[in-house]
N, C-alpha and C positions, 0 to 999 in steps of 0.2 A: 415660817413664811419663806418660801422660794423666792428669790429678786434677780430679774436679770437685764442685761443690759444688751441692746441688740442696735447697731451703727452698718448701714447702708450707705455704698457709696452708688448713688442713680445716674444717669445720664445731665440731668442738668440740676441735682441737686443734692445734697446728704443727708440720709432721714435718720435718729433715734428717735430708739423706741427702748420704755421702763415697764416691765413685764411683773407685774408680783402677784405670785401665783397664778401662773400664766393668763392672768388679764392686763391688759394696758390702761396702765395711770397717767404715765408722761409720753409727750410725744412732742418731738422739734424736726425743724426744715432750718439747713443752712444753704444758702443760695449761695454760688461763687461770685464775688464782687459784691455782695449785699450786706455784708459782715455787717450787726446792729453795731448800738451807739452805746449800750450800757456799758458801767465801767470805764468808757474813755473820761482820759482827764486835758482840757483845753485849758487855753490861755485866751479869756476871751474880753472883751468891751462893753462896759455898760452903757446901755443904748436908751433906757428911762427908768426913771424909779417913780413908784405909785404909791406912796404908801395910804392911798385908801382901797387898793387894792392889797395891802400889804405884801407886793411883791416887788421885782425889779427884771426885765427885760435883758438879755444879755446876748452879743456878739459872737458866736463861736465859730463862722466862717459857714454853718450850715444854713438852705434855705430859708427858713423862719430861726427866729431868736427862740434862745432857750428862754425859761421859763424861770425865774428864780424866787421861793417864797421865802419870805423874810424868818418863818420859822426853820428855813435851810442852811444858817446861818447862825453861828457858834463863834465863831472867829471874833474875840475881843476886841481886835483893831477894828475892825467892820461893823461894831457897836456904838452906838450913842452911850453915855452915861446916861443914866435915867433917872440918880437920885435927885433929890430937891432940897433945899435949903431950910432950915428950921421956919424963918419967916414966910414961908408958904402962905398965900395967900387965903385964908381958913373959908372966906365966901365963894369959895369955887362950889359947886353942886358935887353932890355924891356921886349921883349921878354919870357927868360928865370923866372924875377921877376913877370910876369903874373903869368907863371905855380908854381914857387916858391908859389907865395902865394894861390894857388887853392887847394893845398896838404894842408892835417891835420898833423901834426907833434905831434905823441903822444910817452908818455913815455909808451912804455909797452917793455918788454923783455920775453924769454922762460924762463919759469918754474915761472913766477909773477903769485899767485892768481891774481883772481877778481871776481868781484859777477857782475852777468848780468840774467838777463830775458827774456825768448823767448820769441820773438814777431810775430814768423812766425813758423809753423811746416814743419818736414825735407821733403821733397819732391823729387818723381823721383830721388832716388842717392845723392842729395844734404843734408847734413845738415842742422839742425833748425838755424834759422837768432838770432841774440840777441844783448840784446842793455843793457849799464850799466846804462840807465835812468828807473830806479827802481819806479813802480807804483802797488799800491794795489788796486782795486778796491772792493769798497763796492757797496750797494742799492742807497745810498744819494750823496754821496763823493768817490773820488778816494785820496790815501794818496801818497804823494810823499817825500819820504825821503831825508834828508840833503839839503834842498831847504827852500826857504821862500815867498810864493808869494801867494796870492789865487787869482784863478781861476773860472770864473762861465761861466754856458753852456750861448754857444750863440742860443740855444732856449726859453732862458728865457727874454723874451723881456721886463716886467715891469721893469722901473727903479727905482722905488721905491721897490719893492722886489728885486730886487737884491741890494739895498742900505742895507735894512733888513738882508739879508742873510751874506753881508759881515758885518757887525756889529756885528752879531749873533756870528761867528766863530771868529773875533776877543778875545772876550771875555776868548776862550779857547785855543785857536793855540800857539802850542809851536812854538819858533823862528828859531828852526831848521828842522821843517814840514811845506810840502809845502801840498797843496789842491787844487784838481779841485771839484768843484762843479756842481752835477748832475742835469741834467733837472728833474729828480724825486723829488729834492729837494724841489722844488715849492711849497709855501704855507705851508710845515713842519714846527713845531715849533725849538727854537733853543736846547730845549730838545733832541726831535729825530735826530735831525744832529749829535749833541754833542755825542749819544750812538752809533749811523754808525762810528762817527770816534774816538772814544773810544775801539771800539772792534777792526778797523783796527790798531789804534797806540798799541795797547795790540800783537796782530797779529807779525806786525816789530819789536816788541823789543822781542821779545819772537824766530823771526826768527834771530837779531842781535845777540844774547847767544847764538843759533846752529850754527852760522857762525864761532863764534871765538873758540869752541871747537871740531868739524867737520873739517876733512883732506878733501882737496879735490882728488878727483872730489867729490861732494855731492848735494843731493836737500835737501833744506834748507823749501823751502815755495812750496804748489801744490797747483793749483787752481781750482774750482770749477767743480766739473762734468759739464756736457752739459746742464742738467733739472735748475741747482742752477743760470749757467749762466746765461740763459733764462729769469727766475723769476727777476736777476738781471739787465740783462741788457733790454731785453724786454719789461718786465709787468707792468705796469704805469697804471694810471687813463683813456689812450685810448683805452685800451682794454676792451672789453665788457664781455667776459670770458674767463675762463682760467680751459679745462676741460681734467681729469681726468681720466685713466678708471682701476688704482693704489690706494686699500684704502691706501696703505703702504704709499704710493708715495703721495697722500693726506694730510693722517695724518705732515707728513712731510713740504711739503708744505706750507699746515696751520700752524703751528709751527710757522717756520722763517717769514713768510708774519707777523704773533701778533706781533713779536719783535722790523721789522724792518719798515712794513707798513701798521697796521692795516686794514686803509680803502680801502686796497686790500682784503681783507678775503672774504668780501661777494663778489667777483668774480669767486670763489673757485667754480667749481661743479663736483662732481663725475659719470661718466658717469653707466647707469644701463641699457643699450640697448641691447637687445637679439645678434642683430648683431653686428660685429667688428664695435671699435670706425671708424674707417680711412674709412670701408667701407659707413656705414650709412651717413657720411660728403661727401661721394665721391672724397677721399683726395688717396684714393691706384692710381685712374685711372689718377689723374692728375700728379702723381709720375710719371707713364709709360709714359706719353706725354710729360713731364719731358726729356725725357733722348731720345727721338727721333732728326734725325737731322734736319727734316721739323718741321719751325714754321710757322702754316698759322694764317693770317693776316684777319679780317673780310673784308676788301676789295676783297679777293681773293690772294693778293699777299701772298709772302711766305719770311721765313728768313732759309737759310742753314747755321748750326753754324758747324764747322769744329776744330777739336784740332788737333795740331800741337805739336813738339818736343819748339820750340820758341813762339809760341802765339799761339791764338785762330782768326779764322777768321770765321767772321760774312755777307753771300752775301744776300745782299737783291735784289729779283724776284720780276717780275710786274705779274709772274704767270696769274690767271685769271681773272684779274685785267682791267674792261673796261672803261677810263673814257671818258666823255663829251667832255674834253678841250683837248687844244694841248700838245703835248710832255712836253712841261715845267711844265705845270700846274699838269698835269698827273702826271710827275716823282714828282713834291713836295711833293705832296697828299702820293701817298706812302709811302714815305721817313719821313714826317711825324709820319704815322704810324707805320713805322717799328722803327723810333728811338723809340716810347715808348714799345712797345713791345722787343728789344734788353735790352733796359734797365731795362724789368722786366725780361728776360732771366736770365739776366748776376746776378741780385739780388738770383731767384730762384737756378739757378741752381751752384752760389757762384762761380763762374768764375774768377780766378785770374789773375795776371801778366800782360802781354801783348793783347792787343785788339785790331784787325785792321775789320774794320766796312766800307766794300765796298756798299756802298750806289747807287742808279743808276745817270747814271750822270744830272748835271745840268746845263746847263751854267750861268746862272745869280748870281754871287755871290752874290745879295741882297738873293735866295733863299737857296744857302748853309750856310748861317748865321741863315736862320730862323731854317734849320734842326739843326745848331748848338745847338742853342739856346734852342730845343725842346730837344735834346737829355741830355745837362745840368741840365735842369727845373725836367725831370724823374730820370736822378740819384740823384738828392736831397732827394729821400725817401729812399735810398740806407747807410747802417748804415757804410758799407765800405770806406773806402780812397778812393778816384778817382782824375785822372789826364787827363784832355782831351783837344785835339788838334782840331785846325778850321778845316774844311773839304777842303782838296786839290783840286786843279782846274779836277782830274782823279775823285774825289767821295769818295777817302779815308779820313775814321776819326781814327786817331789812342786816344788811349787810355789805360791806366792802372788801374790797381783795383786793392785793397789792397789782396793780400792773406794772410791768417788767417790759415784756416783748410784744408783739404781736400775737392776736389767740390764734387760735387752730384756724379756726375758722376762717380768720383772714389770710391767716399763711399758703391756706391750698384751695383759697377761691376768690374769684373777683368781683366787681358789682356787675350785674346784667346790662349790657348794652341795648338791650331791649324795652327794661321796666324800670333801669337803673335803683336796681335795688329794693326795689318796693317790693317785689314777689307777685305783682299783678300788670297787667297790661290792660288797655282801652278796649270796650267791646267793639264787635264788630257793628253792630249798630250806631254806637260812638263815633267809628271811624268814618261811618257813611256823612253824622252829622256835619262832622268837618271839614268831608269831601261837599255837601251845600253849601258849606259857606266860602267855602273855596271859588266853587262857580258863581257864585251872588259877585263876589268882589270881581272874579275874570270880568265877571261880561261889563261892567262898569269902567273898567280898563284897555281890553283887549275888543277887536271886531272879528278874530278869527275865531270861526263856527265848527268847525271839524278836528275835534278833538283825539290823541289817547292819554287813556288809563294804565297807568301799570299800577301793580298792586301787586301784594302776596297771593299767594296761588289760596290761601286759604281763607281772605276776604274774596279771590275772582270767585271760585266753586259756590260762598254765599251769596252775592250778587247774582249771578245765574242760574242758581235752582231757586232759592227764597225771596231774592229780593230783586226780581227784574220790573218787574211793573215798576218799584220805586227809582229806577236805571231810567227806564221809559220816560217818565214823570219829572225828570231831570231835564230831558232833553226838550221833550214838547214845552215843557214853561218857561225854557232861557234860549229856546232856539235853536240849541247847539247838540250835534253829532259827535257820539262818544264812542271812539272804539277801545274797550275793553282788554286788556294783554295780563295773563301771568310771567309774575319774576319773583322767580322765591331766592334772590337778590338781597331782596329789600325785609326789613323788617317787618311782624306783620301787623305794624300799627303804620306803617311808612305806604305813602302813594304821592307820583310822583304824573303832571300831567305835561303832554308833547306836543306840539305843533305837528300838523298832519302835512302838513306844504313846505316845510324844511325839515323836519323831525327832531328840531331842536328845545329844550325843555323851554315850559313855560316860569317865568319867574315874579313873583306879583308883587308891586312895588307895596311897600309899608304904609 
């Protein structure tokens, strides 16, 4: 498999792009001054605790209070003890000690610091999520404070290197640092692990002395632009290159790769193409296809992905889709291929939260186990959290995906200031409705008779070929003289009416 790596520096924004086998899997926008909130670590204020919502409210100096759930929360000091005394009172209900013990019982109160890390950006109205289980990540190693444990990726499948690896860090691991160990680590000597997690423990203790002289609300630690991530968390020895079209960005680049992965550097290439990087890859047009709601399927079938206020919903069409076999066989086939294809969706186009995946139906449950199982096998390449459900005897798979950032979607579009987001507008008969009740209330209020109209030019042209009689019918039953003006100004659900004897808008009191 080809993998590459392709970074745009645009006019007012820097786009990667993650190419394998020249199609697009990943795709990010970093905005200057927008830099996200994941990975930072605050010093923040507890501002309520809930535990029947089993969470707690917390301080961080940002707009809305983060988010804190009690299951975010490890920290033995921040624990209730939960045991119970022999003499327990034995008439409690089962019942009740079920729910008793289901609840976290934590010591926190209003106005306690605490130091927590967002783990999720604030979304839609809501607050960034955050958790007090404190992790640094570097190239090699992730560093975890006041822990003691080491950790190695389970993509490192030699057990004799990972025997290595845990020796290695023994040698150096203070007793109060915990560590997870990167799949990049692989085959690294215990030199280059040693300097990854040398600069992160330099990194926390350096963020521990801003902690303890720092008032909260405050950020303490920020984490890495979107390009640093990238380099960090993406660009391994799978990647074939990793290009450029930034000397600055370059230069840079190169730098950190000699310090922390040498025999990354020769993956480095700077791009010198007359035409746009994105274009010349044909990475712009798979952005636009990106963000359409039809996904066609080389079979001919199709997937409609749908967002929702609660989830996202994914229907899969047998569209143009002809096959050989009978119905079952048929719907497998598709489903099939729509599970790999949702699952490179949801990766592209970074699809969080909730995920319900109406698949066409099946009856044989030997076959919804295989689409199970096909759709599992495809998020494996998926670097996100995921959580998925058997497929129901209706065809529904439900599912979760970790949200991180903002998706594609929101990244490089906004709500319609027109439908605000609905995808539809008021008809123009509609519109007329509300222009009568408009004049019903005027004339109740006002005594001036000689009116205009402004309107979009694409309600005026309706009103004047279709609907002038009902213009006419306005005027002879309320008395009132209307003259009529296009302004494609105005939205085309927007009309706005004027006083004809000063020309100043009317305004109808409440």
């Amino acid at each position: 498999m080809e993998k590459q790596i392709f970074v745009s520096e645009m006019a007012s924004e820097r786009r990667i792009a993650v190419h394998e086998n020249n199609k697009l899997v990943e795709f990010y926008i970093e905005k200057p001054g927008e830099t996200g909130m994941v990975g930072n670590i605050y010093k923040g204020i507890i501002e309520n605790v809930l535990p029947g919502m089993q969470a707690a409210f917390v301080d961080i100096g940002f707009d809305l209070n983060a988010f804190l759930p009690f299951t975010e929360i490890n920290d033995p000091e921040l624990l209730k003890d939960t045991s119970t005394s022999e003499d327990e009172d034995n008439n409690n209900k089962k019942k009740e000690k079920q729910e008793i013990d289901k609840e976290i019982q934590v010591d926190l109160e209003k106005n306690q610091e605490i130091l927590v890390q967002v783990i999720k950006e604030p979304f839609s109205g809501k607050g960034p999520r955050v958790t007090t289980n404190i992790a640094i990540p570097g190239h090699l190693v992730v560093l975890v404070p006041n822990s003691n444990f080491i950790g190695i990726s389970k993509k490192i499948w030699d057990k004799y290197e990972k025997r290595r690896i845990r020796k290695s860090i023994k040698n150096f691991l203070p007793n109060d640092i915990g560590i997870i160990v990167r799949t990049e680590a692989e085959g690294k000597s215990e030199k280059l692990i040693k300097k990854d997690f040398d600069n992160l423990l330099k990194q926390w203790r350096k963020l521990s002395k801003k902690g303890q002289k720092s008032e909260a609300p405050s950020l303490l630690y920020e984490d890495l632009e979107t390009v640093s991530t990238i380099m960090r968390d993406i660009l391994d020895d799978s990647v074939d290159k990793f290009i450029l079209d930034s000397k600055k960005l370059f230069k840079q680049t190169k730098t950190y790769l000699q310090n922390v992965s040498p025999n990354l550097v020769e993956k480095l290439e700077i791009y010198r193409g007359k035409s746009p990087l994105f274009s010349q890859f044909n990475i712009n047009d798979q952005i636009t296809k990106s963000t359409k709601r039809h996904v066609w399927i080389k079979s001919g079938a199709y997937l409609i992905i749908e967002h929702t206020e609660a989830m996202v919903v994914i229907d899969v069409n047998s569209g143009r889709f002809v096959g050989k076999g009978n119905h079952e066989s048929n719907s497998l086939k598709i489903n099939l291929q729509a599970a790999k294809a949702a699952a490179e969706q949801l990766r592209l186009r970074d699809i969080g939260g909730l995920v319900v995946i109406d698949f066409i139906d099946m009856h044989q449950e030997s076959n919804r186990k295989k689409v199970y199982s096909e759709m599992k096998k495809q998020l494996k390449k998926d670097r996100a959290k995921v959580a998925v459900s058997q497929i129901s005897e209706f065809g529904l798979l439900e599912m979760t995906r970790q949200r991180i950032r903002l998706s594609l979607r929101d990244s490089i579009s906004e709500v319609c200031t027109i439908c605000n987001g609905s995808g539809r507008i008021l008809s123009k008969d509609a519109i007329i409705s509300e222009i009568d009740t408009w004049i019903r209330k005027y004339k109740k209020q006002k005594k001036d008779f000689r009116l205009t109209l402004k309107v979009h030019s694409n309600l005026y042209n309706y009103l004047e070929k279709s609907k002038k009689s009902v213009l006419r019918k306005f005027m002879w039953k309320n008395f009132i003289h209307i003259k009529t003006i296009p302004d494609d100004t105005l939205k085309p659900s927007e009309f706005h009416f004027f006083s004809r004897k000063n020309n100043e808008e009317i305004i109808l009191e409440v």
